[in-house]
FIROLUM-313106 format. One record per residue: x, y, z negated of N, C-alpha, C in turn; residue number from 1. Coordinates in nm, 2 decimals. Example, Ala and Ser with C-alpha at 12.3 -4.5 7.8 and 13.67 -1.06 7.14 Angstrom:
# residues 2
> 1.32 / -0.57 / -0.78 / 1.23 / -0.45 / -0.78 / 1.32 / -0.33 / -0.78 / 1 .
> 1.28 / -0.22 / -0.71 / 1.37 / -0.11 / -0.71 / 1.29 / 0.00 / -0.79 / 2 .
//
This chain:
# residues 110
> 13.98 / 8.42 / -8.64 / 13.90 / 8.53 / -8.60 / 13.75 / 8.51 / -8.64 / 1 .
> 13.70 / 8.58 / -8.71 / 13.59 / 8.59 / -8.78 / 13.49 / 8.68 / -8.69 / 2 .
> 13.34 / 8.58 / -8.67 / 13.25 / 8.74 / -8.60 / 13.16 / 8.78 / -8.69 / 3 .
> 13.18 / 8.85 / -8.77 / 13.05 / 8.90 / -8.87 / 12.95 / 8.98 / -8.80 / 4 .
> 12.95 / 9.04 / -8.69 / 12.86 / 9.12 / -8.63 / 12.75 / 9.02 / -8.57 / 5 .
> 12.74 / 8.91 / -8.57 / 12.63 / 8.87 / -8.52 / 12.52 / 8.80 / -8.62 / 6 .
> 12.60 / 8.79 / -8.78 / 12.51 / 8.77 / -8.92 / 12.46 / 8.87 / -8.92 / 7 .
> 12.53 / 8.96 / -8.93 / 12.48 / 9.14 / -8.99 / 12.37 / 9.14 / -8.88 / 8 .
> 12.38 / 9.14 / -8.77 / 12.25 / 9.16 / -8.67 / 12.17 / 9.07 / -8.68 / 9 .
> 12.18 / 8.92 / -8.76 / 12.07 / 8.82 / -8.76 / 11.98 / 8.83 / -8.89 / 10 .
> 12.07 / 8.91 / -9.01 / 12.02 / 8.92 / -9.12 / 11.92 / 9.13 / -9.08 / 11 .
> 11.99 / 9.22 / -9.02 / 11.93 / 9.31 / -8.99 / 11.79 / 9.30 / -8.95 / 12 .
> 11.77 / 9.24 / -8.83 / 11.62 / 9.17 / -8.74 / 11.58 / 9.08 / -8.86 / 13 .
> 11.62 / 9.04 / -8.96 / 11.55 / 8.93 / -9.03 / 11.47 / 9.02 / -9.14 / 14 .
> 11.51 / 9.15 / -9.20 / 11.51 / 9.22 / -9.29 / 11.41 / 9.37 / -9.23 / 15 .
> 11.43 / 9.36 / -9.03 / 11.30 / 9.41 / -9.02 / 11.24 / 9.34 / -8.98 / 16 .
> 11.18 / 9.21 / -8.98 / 11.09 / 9.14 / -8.94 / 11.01 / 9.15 / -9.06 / 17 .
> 11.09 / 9.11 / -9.15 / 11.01 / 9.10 / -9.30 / 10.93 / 9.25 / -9.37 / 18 .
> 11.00 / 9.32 / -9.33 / 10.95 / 9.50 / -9.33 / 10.79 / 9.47 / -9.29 / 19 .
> 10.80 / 9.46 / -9.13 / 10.68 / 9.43 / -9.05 / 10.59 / 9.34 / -9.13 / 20 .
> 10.62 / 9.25 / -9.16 / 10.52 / 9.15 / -9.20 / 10.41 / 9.20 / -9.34 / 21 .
> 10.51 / 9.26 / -9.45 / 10.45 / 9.33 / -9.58 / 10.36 / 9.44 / -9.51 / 22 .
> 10.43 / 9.54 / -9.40 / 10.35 / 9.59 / -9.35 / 10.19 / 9.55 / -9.33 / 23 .
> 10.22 / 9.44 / -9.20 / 10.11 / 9.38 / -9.16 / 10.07 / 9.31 / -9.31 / 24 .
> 10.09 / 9.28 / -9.42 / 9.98 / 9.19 / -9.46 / 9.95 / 9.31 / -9.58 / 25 .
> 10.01 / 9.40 / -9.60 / 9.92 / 9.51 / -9.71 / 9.82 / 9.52 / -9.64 / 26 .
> 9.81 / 9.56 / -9.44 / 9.73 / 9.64 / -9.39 / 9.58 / 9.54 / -9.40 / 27 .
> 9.62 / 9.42 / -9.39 / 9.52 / 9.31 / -9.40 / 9.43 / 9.25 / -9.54 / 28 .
> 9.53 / 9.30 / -9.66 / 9.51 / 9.28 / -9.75 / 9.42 / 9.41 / -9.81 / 29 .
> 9.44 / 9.52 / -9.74 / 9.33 / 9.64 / -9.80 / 9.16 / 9.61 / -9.70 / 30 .
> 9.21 / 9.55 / -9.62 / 9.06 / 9.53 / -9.49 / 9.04 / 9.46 / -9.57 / 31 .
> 9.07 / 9.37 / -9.61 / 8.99 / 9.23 / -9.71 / 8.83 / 9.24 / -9.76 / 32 .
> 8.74 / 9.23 / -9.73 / 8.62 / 9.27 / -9.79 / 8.59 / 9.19 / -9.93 / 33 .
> 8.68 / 9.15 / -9.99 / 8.65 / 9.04 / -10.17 / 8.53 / 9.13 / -10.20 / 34 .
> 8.41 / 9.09 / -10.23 / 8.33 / 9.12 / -10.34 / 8.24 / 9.24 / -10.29 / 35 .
> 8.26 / 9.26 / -10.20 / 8.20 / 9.42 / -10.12 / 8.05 / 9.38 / -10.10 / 36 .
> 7.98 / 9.51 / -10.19 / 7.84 / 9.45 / -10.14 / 7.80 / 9.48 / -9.99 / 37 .
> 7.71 / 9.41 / -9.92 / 7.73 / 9.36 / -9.81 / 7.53 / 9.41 / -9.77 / 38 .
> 7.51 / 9.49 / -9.66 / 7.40 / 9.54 / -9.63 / 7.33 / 9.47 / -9.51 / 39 .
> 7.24 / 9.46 / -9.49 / 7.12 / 9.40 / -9.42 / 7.15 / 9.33 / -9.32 / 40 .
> 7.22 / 9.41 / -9.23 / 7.27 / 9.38 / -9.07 / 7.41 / 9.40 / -9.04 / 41 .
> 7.49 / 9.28 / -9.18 / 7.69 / 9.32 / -9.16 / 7.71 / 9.17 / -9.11 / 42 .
> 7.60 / 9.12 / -9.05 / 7.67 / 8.97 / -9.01 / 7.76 / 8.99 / -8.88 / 43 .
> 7.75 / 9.10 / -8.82 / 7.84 / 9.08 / -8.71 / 7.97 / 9.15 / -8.73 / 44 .
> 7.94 / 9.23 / -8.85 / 8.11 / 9.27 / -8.89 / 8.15 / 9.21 / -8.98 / 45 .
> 8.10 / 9.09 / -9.01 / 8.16 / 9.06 / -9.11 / 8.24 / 8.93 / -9.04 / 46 .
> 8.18 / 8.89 / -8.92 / 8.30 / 8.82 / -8.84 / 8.35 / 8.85 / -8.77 / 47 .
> 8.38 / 8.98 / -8.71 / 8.49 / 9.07 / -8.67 / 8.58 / 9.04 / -8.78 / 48 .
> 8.55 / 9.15 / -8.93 / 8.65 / 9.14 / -9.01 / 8.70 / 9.02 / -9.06 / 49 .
> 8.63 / 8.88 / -9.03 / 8.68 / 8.74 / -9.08 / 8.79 / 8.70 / -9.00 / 50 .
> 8.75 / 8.74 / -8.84 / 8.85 / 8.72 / -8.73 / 8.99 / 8.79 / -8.76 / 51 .
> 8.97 / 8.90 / -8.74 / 9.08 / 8.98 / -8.82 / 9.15 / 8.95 / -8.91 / 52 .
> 9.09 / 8.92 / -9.02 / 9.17 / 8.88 / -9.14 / 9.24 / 8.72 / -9.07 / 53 .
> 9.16 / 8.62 / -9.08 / 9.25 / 8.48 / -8.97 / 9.37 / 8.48 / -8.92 / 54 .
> 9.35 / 8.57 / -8.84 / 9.46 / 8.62 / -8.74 / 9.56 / 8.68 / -8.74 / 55 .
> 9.55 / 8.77 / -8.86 / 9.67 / 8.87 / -8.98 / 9.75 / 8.74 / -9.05 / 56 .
> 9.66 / 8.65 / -9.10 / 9.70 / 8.57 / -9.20 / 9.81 / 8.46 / -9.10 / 57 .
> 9.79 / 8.43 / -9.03 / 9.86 / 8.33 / -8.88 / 9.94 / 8.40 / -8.89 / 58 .
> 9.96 / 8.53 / -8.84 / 10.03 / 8.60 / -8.77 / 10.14 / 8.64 / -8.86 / 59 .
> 10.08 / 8.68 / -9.01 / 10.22 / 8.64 / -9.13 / 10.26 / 8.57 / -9.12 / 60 .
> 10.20 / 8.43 / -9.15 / 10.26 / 8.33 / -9.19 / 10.38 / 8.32 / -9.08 / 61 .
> 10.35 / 8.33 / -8.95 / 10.44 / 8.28 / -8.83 / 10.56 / 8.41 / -8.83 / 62 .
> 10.50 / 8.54 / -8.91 / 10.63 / 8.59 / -8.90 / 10.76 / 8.59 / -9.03 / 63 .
> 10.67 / 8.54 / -9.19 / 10.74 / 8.48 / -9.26 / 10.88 / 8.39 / -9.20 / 64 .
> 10.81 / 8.33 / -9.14 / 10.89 / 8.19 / -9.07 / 11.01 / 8.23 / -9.01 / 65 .
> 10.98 / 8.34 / -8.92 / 11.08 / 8.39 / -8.86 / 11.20 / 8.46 / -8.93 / 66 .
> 11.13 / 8.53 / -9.02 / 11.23 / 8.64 / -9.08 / 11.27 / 8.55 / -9.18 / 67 .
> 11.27 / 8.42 / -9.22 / 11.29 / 8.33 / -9.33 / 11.47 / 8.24 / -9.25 / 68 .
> 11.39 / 8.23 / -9.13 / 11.49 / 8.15 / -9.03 / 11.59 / 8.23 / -8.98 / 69 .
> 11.57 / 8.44 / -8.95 / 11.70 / 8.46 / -8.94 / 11.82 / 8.50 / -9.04 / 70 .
> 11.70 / 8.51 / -9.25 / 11.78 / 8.55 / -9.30 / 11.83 / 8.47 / -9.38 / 71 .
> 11.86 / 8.34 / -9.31 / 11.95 / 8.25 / -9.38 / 12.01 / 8.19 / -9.30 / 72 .
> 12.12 / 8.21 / -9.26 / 12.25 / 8.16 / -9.19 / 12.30 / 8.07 / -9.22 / 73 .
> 12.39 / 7.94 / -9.15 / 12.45 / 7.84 / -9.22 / 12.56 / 7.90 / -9.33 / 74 .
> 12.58 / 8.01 / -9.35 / 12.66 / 8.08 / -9.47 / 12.64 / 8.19 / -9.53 / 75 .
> 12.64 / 8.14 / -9.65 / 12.56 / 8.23 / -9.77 / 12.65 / 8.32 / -9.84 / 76 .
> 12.63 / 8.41 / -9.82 / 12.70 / 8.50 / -9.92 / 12.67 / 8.47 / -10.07 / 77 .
> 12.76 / 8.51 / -10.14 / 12.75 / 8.49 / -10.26 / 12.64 / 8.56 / -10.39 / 78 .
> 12.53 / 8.60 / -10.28 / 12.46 / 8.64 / -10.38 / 12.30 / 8.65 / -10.40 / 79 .
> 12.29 / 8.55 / -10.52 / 12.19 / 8.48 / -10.55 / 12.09 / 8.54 / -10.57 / 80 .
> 12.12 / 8.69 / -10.60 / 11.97 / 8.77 / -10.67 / 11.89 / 8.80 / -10.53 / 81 .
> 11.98 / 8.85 / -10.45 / 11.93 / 8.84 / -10.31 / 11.81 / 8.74 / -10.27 / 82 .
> 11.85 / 8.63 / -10.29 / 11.80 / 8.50 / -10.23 / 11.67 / 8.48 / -10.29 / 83 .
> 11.69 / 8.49 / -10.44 / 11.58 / 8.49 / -10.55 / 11.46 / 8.62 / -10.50 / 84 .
> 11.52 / 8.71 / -10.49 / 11.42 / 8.81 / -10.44 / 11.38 / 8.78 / -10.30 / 85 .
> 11.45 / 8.78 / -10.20 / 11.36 / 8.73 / -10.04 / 11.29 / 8.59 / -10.09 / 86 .
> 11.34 / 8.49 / -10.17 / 11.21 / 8.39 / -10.18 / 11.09 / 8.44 / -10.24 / 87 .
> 11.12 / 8.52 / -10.37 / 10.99 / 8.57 / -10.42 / 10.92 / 8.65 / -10.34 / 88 .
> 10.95 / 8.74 / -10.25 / 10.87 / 8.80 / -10.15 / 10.76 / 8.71 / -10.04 / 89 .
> 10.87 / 8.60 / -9.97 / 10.84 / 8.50 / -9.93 / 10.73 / 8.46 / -9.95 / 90 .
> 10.75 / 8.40 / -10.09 / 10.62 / 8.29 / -10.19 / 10.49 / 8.41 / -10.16 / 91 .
> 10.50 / 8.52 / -10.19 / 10.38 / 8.59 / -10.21 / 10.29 / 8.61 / -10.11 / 92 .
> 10.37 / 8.67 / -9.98 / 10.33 / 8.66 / -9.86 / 10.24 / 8.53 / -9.82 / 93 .
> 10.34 / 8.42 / -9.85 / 10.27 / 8.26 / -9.81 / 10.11 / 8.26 / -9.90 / 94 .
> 10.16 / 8.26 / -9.99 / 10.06 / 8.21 / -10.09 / 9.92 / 8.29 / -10.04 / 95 .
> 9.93 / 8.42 / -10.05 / 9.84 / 8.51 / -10.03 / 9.77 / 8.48 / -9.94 / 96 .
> 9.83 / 8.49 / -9.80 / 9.82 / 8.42 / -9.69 / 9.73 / 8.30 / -9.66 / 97 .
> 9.76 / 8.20 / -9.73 / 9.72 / 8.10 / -9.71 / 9.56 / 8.12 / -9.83 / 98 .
> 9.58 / 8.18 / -9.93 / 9.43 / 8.20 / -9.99 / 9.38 / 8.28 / -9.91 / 99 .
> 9.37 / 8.34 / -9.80 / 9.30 / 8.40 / -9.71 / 9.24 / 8.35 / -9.67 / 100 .
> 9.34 / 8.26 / -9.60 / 9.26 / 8.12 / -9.51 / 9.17 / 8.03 / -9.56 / 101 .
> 9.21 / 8.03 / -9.69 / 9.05 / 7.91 / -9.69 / 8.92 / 7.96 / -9.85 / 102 .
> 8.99 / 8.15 / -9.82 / 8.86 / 8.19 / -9.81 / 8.78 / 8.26 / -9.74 / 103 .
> 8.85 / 8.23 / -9.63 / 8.79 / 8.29 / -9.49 / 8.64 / 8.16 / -9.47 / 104 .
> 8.78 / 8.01 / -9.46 / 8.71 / 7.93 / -9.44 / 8.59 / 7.88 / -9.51 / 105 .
> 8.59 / 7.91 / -9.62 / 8.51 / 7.86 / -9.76 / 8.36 / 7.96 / -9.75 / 106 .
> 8.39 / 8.04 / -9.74 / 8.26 / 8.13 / -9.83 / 8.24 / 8.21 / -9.71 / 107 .
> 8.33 / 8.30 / -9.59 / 8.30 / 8.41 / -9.50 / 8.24 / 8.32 / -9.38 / 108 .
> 8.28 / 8.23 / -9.30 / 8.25 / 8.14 / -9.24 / 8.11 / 8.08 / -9.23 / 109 .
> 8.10 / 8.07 / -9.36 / 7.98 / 7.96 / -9.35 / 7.85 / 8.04 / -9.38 / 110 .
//
């Protein structure tokens, strides 16, 4: 006896987590201020928006993780394109993510 209903539900939640996440990081990725000319008295929003961005970027990354860990089960279906495609999604999220972070740290920060 086979239970497939509890993959299908681990891979479901895994596939809206990941929904959520692109969500959350377009929404963080259009706040982004790259290159925005910046007027007299934006030092205090401009660490609001650094905080914000930080915190978006954590907050992918940790949900990457999640939707990474429910959509791969100790058994793989047989198909590869699948896998190839949620890792490239993956990578982009991470990567992006993580250049947030240390140009949060690098240049908005200081």
């Amino acid at each position: 006896m086979r239970n497939q209903g509890i993959v299908r539900g681990r891979v479901f939640l895994g596939f809206l987590i990941l929904f959520a996440t692109v969500i959350a990081w377009g929404v963080t990725l259009m706040m982004s201020p790259h290159g925005g000319p910046a007027g007299e008295d934006s030092d205090t929003v401009r660490t609001v928006v650094a905080a914000f961005i930080f915190k978006s970027a954590v907050g992918t990354l940790l949900l990457c993780a999640l939707a990474a860990w429910l959509l791969w089960p100790l058994r793989r279906a047989p198909k590869p394109a699948r896998d190839w495609t949620l890792l490239g999604v993956f990578a982009v999220l991470v990567l992006t993510s993580i250049y947030q972070l240390i140009w949060i740290g690098t240049s908005v920060l200081n």
